[in-house]
C-alpha positions as a Markdown table, in Angstrom:
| # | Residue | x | y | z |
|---|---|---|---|---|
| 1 | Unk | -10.1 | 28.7 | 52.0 |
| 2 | Unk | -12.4 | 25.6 | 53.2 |
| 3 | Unk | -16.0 | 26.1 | 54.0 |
| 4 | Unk | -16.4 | 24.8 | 57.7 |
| 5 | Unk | -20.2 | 26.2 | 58.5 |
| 6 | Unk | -22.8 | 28.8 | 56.8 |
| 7 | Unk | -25.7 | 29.9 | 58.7 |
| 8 | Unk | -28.3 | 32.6 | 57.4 |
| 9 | Unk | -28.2 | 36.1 | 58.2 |
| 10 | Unk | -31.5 | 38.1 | 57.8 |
| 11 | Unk | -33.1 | 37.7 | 54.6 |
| 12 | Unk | -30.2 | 37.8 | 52.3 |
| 13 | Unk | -26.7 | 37.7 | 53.7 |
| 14 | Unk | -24.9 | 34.2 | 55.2 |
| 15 | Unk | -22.8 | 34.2 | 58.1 |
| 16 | Unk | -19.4 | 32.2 | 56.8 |
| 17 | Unk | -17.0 | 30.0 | 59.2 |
| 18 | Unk | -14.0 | 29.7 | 56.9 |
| 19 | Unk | -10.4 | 28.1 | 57.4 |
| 20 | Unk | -7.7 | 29.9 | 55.3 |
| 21 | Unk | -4.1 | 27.5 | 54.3 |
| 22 | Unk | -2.5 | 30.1 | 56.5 |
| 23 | Unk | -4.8 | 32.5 | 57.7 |
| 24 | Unk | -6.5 | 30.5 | 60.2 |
| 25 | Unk | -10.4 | 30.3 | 61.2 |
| 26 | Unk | -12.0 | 33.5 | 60.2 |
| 27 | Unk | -15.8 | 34.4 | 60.6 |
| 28 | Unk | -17.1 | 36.4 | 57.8 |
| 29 | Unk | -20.7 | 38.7 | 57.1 |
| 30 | Unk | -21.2 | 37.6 | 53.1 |
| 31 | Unk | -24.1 | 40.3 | 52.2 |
| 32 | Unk | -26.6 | 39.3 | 49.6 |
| 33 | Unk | -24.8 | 35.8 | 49.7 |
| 34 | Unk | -28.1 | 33.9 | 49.0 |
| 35 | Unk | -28.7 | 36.0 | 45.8 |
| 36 | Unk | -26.6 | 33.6 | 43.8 |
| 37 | Unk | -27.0 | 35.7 | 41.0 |
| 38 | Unk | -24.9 | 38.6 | 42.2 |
| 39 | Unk | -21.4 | 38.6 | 40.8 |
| 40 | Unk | -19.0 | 37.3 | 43.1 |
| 41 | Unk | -21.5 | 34.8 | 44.8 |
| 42 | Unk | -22.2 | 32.7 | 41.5 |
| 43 | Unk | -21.8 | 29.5 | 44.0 |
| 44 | Unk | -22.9 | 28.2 | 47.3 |
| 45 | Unk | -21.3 | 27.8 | 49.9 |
| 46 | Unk | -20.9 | 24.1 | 50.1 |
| 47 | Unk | -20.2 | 21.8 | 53.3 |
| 48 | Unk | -16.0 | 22.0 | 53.1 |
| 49 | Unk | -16.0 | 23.7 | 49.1 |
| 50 | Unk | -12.2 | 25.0 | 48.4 |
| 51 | Unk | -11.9 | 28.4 | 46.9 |
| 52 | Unk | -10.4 | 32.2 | 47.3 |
| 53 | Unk | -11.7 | 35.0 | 49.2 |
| 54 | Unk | -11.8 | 38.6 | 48.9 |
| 55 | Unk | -12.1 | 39.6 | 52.5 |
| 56 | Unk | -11.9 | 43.1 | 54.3 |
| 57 | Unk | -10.5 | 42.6 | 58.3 |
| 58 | Unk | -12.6 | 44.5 | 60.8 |
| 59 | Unk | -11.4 | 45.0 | 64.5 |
| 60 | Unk | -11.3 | 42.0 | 66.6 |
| 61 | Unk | -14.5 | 40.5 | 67.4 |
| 62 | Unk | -16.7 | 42.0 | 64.6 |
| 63 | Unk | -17.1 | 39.6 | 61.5 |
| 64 | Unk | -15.5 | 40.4 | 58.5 |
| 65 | Unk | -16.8 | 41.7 | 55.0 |
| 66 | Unk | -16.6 | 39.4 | 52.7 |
| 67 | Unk | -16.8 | 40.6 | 49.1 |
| 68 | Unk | -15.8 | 37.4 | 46.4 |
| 69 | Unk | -15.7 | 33.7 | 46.4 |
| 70 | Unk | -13.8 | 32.1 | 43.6 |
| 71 | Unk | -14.6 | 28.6 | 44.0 |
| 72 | Unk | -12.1 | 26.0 | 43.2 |
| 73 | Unk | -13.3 | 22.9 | 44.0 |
| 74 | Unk | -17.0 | 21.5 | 45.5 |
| 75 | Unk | -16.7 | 18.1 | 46.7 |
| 76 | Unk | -20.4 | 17.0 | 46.2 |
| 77 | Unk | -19.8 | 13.5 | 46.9 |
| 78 | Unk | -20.1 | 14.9 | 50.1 |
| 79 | Unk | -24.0 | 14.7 | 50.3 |
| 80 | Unk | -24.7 | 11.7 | 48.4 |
| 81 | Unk | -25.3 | 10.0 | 51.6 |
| 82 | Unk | -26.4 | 10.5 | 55.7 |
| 83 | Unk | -23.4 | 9.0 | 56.3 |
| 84 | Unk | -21.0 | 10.6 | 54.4 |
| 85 | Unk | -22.2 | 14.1 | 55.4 |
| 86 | Unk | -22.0 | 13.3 | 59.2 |
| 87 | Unk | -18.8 | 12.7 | 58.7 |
| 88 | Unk | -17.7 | 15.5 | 57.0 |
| 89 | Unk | -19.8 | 17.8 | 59.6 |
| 90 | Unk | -17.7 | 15.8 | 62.0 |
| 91 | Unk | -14.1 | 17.2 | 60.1 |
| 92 | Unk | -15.7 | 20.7 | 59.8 |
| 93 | Unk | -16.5 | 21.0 | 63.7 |
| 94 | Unk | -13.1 | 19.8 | 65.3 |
| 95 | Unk | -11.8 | 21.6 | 62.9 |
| 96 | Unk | -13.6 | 24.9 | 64.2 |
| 97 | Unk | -13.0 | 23.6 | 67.7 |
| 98 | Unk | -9.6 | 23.7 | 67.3 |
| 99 | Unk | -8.9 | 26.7 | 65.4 |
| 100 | Unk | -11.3 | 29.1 | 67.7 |
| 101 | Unk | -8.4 | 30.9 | 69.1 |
| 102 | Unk | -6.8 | 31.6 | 66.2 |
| 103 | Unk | -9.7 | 33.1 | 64.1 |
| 104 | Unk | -8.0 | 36.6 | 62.3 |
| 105 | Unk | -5.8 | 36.7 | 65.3 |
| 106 | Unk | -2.2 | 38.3 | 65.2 |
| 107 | Unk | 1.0 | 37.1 | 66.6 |
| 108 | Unk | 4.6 | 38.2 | 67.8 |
| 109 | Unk | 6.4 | 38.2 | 64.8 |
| 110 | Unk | 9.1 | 35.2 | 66.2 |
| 111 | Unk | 6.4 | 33.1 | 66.7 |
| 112 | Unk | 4.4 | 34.0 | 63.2 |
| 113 | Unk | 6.1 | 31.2 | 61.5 |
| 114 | Unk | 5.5 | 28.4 | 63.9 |
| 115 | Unk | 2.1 | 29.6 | 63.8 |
| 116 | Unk | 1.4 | 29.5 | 59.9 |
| 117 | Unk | 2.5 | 26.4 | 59.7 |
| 118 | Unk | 0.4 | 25.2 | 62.6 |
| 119 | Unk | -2.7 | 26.5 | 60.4 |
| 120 | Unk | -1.4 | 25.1 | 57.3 |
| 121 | Unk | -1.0 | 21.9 | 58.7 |
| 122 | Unk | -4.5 | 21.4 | 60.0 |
| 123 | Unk | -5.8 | 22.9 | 57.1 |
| 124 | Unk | -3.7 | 20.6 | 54.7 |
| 125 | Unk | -4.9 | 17.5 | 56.7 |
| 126 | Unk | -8.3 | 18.9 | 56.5 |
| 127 | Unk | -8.3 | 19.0 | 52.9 |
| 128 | Unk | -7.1 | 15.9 | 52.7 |
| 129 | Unk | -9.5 | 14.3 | 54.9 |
| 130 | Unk | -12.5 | 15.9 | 52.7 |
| 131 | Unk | -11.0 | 14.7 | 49.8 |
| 132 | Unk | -11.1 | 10.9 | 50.7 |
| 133 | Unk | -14.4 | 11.0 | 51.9 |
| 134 | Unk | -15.6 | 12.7 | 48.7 |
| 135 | Unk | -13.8 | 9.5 | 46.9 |
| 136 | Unk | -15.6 | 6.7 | 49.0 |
| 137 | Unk | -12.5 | 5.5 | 51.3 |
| 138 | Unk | -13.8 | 4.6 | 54.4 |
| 139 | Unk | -15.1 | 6.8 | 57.1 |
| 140 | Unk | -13.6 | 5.5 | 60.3 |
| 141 | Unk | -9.9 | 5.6 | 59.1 |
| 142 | Unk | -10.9 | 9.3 | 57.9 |
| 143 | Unk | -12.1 | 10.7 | 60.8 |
| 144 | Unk | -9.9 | 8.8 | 63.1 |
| 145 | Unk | -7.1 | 9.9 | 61.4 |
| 146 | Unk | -7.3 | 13.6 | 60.9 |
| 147 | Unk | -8.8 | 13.4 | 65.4 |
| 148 | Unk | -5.8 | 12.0 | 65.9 |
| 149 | Unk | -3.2 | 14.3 | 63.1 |
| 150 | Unk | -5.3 | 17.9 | 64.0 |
| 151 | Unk | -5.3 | 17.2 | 68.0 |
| 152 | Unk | -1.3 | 16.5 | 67.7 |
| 153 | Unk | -0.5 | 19.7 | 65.6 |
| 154 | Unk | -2.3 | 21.8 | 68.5 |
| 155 | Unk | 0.4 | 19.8 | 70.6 |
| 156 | Unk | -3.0 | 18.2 | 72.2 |
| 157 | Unk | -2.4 | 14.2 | 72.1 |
| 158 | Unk | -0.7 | 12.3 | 74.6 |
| 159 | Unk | 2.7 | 10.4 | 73.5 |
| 160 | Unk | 1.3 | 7.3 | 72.5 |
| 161 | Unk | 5.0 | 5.5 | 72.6 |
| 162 | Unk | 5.9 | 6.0 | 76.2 |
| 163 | Unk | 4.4 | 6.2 | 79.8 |
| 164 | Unk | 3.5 | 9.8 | 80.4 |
| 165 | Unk | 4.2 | 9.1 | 84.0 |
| 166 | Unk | 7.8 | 7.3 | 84.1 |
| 167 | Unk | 8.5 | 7.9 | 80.3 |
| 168 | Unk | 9.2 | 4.3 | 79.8 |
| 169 | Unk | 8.9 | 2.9 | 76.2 |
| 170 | Unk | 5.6 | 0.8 | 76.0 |
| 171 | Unk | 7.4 | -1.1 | 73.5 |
| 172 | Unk | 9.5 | -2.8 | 76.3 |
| 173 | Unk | 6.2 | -4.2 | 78.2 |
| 174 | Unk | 4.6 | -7.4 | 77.9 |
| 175 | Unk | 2.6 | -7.4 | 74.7 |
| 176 | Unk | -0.6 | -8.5 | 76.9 |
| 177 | Unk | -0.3 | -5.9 | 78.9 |
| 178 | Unk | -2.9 | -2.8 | 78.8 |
| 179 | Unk | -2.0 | 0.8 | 79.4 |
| 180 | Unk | -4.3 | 3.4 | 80.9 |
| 181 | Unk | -5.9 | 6.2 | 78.9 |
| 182 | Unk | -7.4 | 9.3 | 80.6 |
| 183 | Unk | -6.8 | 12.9 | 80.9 |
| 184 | Unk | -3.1 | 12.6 | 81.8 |
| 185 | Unk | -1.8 | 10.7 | 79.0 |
| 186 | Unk | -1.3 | 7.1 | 78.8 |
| 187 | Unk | 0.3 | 5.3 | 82.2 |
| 188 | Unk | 1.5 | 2.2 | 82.8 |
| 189 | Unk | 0.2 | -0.4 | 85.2 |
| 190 | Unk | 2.8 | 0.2 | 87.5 |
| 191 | Unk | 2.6 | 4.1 | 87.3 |
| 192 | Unk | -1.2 | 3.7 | 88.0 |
| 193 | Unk | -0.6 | 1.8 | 90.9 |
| 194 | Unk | 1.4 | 4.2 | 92.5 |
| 195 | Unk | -1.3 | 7.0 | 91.8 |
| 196 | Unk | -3.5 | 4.7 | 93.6 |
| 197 | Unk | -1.4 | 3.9 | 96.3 |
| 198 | Unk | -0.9 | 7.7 | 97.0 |
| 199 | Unk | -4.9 | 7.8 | 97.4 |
| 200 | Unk | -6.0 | 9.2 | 100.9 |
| 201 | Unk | -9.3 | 8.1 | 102.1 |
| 202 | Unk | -11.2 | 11.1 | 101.0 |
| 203 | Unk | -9.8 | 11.9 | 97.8 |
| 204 | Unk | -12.5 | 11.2 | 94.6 |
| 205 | Unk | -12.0 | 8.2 | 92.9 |
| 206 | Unk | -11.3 | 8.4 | 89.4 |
| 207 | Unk | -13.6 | 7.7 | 86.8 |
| 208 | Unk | -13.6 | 4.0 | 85.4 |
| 209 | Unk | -10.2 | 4.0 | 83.4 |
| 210 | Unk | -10.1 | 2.9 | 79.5 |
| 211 | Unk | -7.2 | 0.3 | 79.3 |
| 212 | Unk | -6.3 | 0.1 | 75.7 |
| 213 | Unk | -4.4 | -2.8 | 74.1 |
| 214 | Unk | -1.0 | -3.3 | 72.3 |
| 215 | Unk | -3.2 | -4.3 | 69.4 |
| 216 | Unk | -5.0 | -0.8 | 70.0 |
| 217 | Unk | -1.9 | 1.8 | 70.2 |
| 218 | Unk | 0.0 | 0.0 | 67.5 |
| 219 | Unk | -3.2 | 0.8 | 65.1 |
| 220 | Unk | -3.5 | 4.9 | 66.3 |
| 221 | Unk | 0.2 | 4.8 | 65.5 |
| 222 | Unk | -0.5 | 3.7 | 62.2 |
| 223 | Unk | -3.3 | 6.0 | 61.6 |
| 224 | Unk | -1.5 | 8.9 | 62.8 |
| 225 | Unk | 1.6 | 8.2 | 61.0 |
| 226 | Unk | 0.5 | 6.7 | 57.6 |
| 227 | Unk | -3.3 | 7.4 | 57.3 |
| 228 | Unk | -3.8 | 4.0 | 56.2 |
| 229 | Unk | -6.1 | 1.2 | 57.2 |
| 230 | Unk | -5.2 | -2.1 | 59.4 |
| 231 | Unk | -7.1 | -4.5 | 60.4 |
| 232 | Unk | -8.5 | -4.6 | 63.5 |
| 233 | Unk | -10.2 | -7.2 | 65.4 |
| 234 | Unk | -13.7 | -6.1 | 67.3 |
| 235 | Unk | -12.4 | -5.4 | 70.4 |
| 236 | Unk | -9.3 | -3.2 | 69.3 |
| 237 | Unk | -12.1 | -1.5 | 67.3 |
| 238 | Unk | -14.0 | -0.5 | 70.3 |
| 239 | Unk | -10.9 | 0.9 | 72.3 |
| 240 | Unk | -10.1 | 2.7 | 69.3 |
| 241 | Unk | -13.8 | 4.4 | 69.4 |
| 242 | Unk | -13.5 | 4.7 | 73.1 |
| 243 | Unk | -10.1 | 6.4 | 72.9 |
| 244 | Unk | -11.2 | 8.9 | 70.3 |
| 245 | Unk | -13.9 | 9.9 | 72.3 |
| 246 | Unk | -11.5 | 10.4 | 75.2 |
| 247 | Unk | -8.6 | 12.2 | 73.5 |
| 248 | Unk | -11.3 | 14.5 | 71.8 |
| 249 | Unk | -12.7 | 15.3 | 75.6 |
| 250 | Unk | -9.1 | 15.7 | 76.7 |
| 251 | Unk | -7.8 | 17.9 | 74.1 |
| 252 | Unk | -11.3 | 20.6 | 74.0 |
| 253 | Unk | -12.4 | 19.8 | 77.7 |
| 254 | Unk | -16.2 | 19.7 | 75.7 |
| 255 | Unk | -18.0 | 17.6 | 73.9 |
| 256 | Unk | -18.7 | 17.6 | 70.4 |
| 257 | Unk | -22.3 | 17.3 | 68.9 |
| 258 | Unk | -20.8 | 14.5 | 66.2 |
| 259 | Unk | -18.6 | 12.7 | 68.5 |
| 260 | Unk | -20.6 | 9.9 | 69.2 |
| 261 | Unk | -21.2 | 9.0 | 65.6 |
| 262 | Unk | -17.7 | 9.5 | 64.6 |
| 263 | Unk | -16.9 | 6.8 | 67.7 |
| 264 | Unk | -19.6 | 4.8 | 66.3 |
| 265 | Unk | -17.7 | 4.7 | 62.9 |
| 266 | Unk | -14.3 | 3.8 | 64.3 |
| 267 | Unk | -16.0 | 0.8 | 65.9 |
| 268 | Unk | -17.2 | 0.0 | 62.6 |
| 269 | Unk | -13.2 | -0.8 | 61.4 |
| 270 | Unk | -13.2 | -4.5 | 63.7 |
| 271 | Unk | -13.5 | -7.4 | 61.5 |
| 272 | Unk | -14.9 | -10.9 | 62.4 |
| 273 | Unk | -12.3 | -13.3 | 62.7 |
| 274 | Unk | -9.1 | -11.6 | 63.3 |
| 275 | Unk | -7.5 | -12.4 | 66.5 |
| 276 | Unk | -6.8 | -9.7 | 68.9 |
| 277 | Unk | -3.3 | -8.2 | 68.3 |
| 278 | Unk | -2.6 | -9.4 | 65.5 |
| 279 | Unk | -3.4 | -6.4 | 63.6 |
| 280 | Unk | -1.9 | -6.2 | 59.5 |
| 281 | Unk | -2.2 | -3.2 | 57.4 |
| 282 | Unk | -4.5 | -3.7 | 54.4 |
C-alpha cells in the first residue's frame, strides 16, 4: 500500500489515506500511531512510503482499524527539497481524487476484474511516478505524465489523435493548424465552427478556448505513451501547462489545491532556442 495523506487524530492515533495495488483507496483509524514505539508502528507514515497493512474492514463509511504496517520502502528523497515535496503532494492528491469512489467499495463480480486492474494500474503508475522523483528525474515530465496516464485509466482524457466532434484523424490536418481543448474533447477548426454557427443570440458564449499546437499534442502523446522527455520549445511548454490544468478540471469538475504549481512545472520543460514544432525526444 502507498501512503497518500496522514492527519492526526486526538492525541495519539493518525487518520491514514492509503492506496492498496488492488484494493483501491481506503481510509484507515491507526490507534496509538504516533507512539512509534508500539510494535507494529516502528515507522512513520511517510509522504507516498510502500509497505503492508493489517487492516480490519468496518461497514461502509466508518474508517477502518488498522493494526500493522510493514514498511517496505520510504522514499526520503522525497523531502529533500520544497520542490520535490510539492510535487509529490501533487501525485498523492490526484491520486485521492481519483480513487474517491472506489475507497473499500465492492463490485459485481463480472466487473471485479476490470476493476482490479483499474486500481492496479493507477497505483502501478503511482509508484512509479514516486519513484522518479525520489531519483532526481525531472518534475514536469513526472507529474505531467502520471495527469495524463491516471486520468486515461478512469477513462477521463479526451482522444488526443482524433476530432471528438467528426472523429477525424488530426494527423491528416495541416501541421500549422491548432485544435481546440475544452470540456468536450479536442475539436477541429471546422467542428468549432459549426458549434458556433449553431449559436442563437442568447446562448452563453463559451469561455476563451485553449488552441493547442501540433508541437503540443505530439508531446502529451509522448508523455502518455513512453513517459519520456522531449523537447519543447516555450510556447508548446505553456499549452502543455495550460492543457493539464484543463484536462485536470475536466476529468474532477474541481480544482486541485497543487494544480497551479504542477502547471507551473510543466511550463518549466520549454527550452530557449528550439523552434516551435519541432519537438525531439531527449
Amino acid at each position: 500500500m502507498l501512503v497518500l495523506r496522514n492527519f492526526e487524530q486526538g492525541n495519539t492515533s493518525l487518520v491514514l489515506v492509503l492506496l492498496g495495488r488492488r484494493l483501491g483507496q481506503v481510509r484507515v483509524l491507526a490507534k496509538g500511531a504516533r507512539r512509534w514505539s508500539r510494535k507494529g508502528f516502528e515507522h512513520p507514515f511517510d509522504l507516498l512510503s510502500r509497505g503492508e497493512a493489517v487492516l480490519y474492514p468496518r461497514p461502509a463509511g466508518d474508517l477502518w482499524i488498522f493494526k500493522e504496517w510493514d514498511e517496505r520502502e520510504r522514499l526520503g528523497a522525497l523531502g529533500t527539497s520544497a520542490r520535490t515535496l510539492a510535487a509529490a503532494s501533487f501525485l498523492c492528491e490526484l491520486a485521492e481524487a481519483l480513487t474517491r469512489e472506489m475507497a473499500g467499495s465492492t463490485v459485481e463480480d463480472s466487473e471485479a476484474e476490470a476493476v482490479a486492474q483499474e486500481r492496479e494500474h493507477i497505483f502501478a503508475n503511482l509508484l512509479e511516478a514516486a519513484q522518479s522523483l525520489a531519483a532526481g528525474k525531472s518534475r514536469g515530465e513526472t507529474l505531467l505524465t502520471f495527469a495524463l496516464r491516471a486520468l486515461e485509466t478512469e477513462g477521463l482524457l479526451p482522444d488526443l489523435e482524433h476530432c471528438s466532434g467528426c472523429d477525424k484523424p488530426f494527423s491528416k490536418l495541416d501541421t500549422r493548424a491548432k485544435v481546440r481543448l475544452g470540456p468536450d474533447g479536442l475539436r477541429c477548426t471546422d467542428c468549432l465552427g459549426e458549434v458556433f454557427a449553431g449559436m442563437g443570440t442568447g446562448d452563453r458564449v463559451p469561455r476563451a478556448p485553449l488552441w493547442i499546437s501540433a508541437e503540443t499534442r505530439a508531446a502529451l502523446r509522448f508523455f502518455l505513451r513512453t513517459g519520456k522527455g522531449v523537447r519543447l520549445s516555450r510556447a508548446a511548454a505553456q499549452e502543455a501547462a495550460k492543457a493539464l490544468i484543463t484536462l485536470v478540471h475536466g476529468g474532477l469538475e474541481h480544482d486541485l489545491r497543487l494544480l497551479r504549481y504542477a502547471a507551473w512545472e510543466v511550463a518549466q520543460l520549454g527550452v530557449s532556442g528550439v523552434k516551435p514544432g519541432r519537438a525531439a525526444a531527449r
